[in-house]
C-alpha positions as CSV (number, residue, x, y, z in Angstrom):
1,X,4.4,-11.2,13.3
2,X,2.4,-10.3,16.2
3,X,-0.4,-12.3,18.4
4,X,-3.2,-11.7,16.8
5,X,-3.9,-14.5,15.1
6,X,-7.7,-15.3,14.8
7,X,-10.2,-17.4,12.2
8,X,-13.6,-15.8,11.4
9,X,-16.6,-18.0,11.6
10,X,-16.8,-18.2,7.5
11,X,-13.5,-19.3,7.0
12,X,-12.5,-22.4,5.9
13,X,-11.0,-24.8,8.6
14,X,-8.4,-25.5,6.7
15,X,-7.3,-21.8,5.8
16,X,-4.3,-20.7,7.8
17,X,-5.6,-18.1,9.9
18,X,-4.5,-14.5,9.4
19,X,-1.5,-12.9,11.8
20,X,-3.0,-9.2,11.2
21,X,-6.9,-8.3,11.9
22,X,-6.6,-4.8,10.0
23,X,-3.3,-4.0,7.4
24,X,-2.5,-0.9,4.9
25,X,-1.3,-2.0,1.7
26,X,1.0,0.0,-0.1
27,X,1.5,-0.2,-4.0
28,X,3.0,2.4,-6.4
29,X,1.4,3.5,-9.4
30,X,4.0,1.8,-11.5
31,X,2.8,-1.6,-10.4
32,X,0.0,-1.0,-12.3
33,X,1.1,-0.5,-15.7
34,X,3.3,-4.5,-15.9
35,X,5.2,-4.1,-19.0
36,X,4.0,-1.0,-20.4
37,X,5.9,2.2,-20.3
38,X,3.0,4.1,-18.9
39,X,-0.4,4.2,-18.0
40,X,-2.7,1.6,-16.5
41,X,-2.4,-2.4,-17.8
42,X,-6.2,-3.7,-17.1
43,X,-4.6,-7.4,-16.7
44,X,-2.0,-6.1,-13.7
45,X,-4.8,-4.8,-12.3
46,X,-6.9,-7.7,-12.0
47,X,-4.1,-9.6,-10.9
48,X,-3.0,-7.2,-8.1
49,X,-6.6,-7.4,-6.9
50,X,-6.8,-11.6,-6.9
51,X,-4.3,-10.7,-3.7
52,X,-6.6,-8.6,-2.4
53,X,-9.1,-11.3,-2.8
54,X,-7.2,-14.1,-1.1
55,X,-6.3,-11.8,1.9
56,X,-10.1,-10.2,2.1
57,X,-10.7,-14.1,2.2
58,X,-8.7,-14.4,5.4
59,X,-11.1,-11.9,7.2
60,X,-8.6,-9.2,7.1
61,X,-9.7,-5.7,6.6
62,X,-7.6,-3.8,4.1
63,X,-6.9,-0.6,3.6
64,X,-5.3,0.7,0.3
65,X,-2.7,3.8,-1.2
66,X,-1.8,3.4,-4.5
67,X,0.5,6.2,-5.9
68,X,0.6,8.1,-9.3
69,X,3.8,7.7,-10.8
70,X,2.6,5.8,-13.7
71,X,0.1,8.4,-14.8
72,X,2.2,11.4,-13.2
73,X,5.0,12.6,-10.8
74,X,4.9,15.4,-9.1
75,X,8.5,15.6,-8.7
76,X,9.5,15.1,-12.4
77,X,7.1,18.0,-12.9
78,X,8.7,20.2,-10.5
79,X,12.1,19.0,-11.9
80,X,11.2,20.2,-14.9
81,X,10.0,23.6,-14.5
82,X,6.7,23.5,-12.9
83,X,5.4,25.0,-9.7
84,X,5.9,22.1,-7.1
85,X,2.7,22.7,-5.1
86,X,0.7,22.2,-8.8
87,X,2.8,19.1,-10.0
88,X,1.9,17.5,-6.7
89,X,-2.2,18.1,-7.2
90,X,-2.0,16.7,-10.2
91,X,0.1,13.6,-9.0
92,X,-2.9,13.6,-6.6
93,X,-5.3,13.1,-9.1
94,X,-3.4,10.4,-10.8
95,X,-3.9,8.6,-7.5
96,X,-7.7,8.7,-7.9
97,X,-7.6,7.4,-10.9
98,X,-5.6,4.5,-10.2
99,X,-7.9,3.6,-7.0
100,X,-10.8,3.9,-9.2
101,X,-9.4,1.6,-11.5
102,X,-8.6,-0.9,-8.2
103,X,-12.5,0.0,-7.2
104,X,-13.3,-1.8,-10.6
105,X,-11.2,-4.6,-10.7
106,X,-12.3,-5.4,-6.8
107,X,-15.9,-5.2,-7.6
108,X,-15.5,-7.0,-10.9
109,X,-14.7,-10.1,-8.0
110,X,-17.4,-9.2,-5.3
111,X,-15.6,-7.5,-3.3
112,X,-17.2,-4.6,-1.5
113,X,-15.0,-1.0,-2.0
114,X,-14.9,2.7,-1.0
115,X,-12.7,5.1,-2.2
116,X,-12.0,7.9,-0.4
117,X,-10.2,10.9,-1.1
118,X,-8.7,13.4,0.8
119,X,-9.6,16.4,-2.1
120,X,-13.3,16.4,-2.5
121,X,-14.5,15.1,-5.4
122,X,-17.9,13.8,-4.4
123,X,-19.5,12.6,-7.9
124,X,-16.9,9.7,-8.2
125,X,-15.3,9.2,-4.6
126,X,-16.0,9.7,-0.6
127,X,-14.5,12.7,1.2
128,X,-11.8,11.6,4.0
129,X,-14.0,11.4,7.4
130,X,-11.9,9.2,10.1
131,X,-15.0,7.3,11.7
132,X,-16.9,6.2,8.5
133,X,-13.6,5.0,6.8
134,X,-13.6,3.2,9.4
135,X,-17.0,1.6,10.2
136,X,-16.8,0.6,6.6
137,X,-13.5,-1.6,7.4
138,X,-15.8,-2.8,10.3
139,X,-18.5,-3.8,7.5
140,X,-15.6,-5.7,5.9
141,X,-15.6,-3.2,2.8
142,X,-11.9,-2.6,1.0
143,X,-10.8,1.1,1.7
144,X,-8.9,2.8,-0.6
145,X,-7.5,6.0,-0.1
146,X,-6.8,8.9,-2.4
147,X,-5.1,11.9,-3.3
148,X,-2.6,11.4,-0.9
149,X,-3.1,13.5,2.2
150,X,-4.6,16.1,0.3
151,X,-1.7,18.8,0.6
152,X,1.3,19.4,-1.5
153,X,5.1,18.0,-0.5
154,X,3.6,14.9,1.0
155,X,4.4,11.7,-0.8
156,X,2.0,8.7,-1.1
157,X,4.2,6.9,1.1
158,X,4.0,9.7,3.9
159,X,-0.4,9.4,3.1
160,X,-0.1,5.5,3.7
161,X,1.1,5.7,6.9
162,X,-0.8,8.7,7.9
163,X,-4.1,6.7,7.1
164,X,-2.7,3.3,8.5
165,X,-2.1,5.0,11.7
166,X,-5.6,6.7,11.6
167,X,-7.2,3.4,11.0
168,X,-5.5,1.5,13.5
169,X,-3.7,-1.0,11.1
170,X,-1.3,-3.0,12.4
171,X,0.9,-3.2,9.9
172,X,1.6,-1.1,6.7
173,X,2.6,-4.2,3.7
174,X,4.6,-2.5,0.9
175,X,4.5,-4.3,-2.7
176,X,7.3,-3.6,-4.4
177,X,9.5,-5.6,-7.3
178,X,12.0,-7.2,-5.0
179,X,11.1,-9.7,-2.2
180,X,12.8,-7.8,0.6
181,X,15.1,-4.4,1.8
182,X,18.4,-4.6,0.6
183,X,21.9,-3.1,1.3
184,X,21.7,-1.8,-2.4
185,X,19.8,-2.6,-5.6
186,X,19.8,-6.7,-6.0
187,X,19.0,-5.2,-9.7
188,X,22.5,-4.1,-10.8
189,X,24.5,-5.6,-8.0
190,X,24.4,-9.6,-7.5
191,X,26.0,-9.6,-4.5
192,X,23.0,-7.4,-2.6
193,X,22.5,-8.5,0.5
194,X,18.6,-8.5,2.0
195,X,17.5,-8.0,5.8
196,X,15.0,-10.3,7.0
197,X,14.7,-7.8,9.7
198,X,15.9,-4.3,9.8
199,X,14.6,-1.1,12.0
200,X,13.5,2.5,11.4
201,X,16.8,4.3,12.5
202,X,18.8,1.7,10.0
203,X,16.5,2.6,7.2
204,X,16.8,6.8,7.9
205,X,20.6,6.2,8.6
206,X,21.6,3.8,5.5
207,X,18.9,5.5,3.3
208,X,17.6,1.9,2.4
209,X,14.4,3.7,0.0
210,X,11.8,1.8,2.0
211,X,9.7,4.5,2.4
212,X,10.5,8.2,1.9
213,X,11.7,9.7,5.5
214,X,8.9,11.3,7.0
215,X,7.0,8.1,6.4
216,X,9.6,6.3,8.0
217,X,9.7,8.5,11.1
218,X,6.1,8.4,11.4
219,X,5.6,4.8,11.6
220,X,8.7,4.7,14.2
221,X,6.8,7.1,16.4
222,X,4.0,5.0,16.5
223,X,5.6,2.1,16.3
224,X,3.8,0.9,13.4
225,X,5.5,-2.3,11.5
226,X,6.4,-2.3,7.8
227,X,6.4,-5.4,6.0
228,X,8.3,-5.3,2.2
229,X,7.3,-8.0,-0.1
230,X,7.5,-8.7,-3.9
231,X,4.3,-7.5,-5.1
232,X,5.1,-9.5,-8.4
233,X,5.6,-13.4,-6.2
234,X,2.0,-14.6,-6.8
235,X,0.3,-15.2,-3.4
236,X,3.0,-13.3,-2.0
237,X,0.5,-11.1,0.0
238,X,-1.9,-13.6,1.6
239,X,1.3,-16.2,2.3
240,X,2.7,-13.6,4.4
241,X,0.1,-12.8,6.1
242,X,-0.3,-16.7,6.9
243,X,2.9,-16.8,8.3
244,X,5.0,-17.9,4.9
245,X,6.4,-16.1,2.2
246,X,10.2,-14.0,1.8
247,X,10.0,-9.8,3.4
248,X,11.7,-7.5,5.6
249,X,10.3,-6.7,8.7
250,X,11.1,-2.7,9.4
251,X,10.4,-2.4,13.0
252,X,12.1,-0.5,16.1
């Protein structure tokens, strides 16, 4: 972790304080759905956002991407048939959905939200503009981004770190099922082997499926930090940030 570790004047002296002032959090739109086959699952939801909470506690600003994939995928569309430029807009719009759904479940707890999406859709969600996303992190409001960068043949993954590098996050935290990056899937191999630390170049050249490449190359070239954690390890999220807690580190 880096240096940065500060306490805001509401938080409780006996709160750990945070090691990050400003993060991106990164969830795929199959974290949403829990059991279920497709779809959202309202209780996953809620759940995902009492992390949120406990981290917006610590006096982090957060940033969100949440992907699509468990409403629609743009590359199963294109796989099967459709033009790949049209699957992707509507895997785009599946993303909106999703961070509206977050946008509830946040404000259900308090917790002040925008979302803002990079295709205009102005009755139900902020267009992208740079310096009020970010005044509204500033305001301690919960940022989540949509639609992906707004262009076809970008993945979510690719939008995350374009907007965590816009917003000046410090790190980019991806929730995923497994606690860590590993040699190969802990799933169907026992003997998987995780890295506690592991850097961008390892990543591109063992094709670990961190993050897709571009992603990866991006956040090397700004040396932006990528911490993988199981989104599924209750207080997972905010022990991390305090310093506890099982991840990879993906640095350079």
């Amino acid at each position: 972790m880096n240096d940065t570790s500060s306490k805001t004047p509401d938080q409780p002296a006996d709160q750990p304080a945070a090691s990050y002032k400003r993060v991106m959090l990164k969830i795929s739109g199959e974290a949403l759905m829990g059991d279920q086959g497709y779809g959202l699952h309202p209780p996953t939801v809620a759940r995902i956002a009492d992390e949120v909470e406990s981290v917006h506690k610590l006096g982090v600003e957060i940033c969100m991407v949440i992907g699509g994939g468990n409403i629609f995928r743009g590359l199963q569309g294109s796989a099967q048939g459709m033009e790949r430029a049209t699957a992707d807009y509507m895997g785009m719009l599946a993303t909106v959905m999703n961070a509206l759904a977050m946008q509830a479940a946040l404000e259900a707890k308090g917790l002040h939200s925008r979302v803002i999406s990079a295709i205009r859709m102005d009755e139900v969600a902020e267009p992208y503009i740079r310096r009020r996303a970010i005044r509204h992190l500033e305001k301690k409001r919960i940022c989540i981004f949509a639609a992906g960068t707004g262009n076809p043949y970008f993945t979510t993954d690719t939008a995350a770190t374009l907007r965590a590098n816009e917003m000046g996050c410090e790190a980019i935290f991806k929730g995923t099922k497994v606690d860590g990056v590993y040699d190969k899937d802990p799933a169907r191999f026992p003997d998987a082997k995780r890295y506690d630390n592991v850097t961008y170049d390892e990543v591109l050249q063992k094709h670990l499926g961190v993050m897709d490449a571009s992603a990866i190359a991006l956040a090397r070239d700004n040396n932006l930090p990528i911490i993988v954690f199981s989104l599924d390890e209750p207080g997972g999220f905010c022990g991390i940030l305090a310093g506890k807690g099982t991840y990879t580190r993906v640095h350079g």
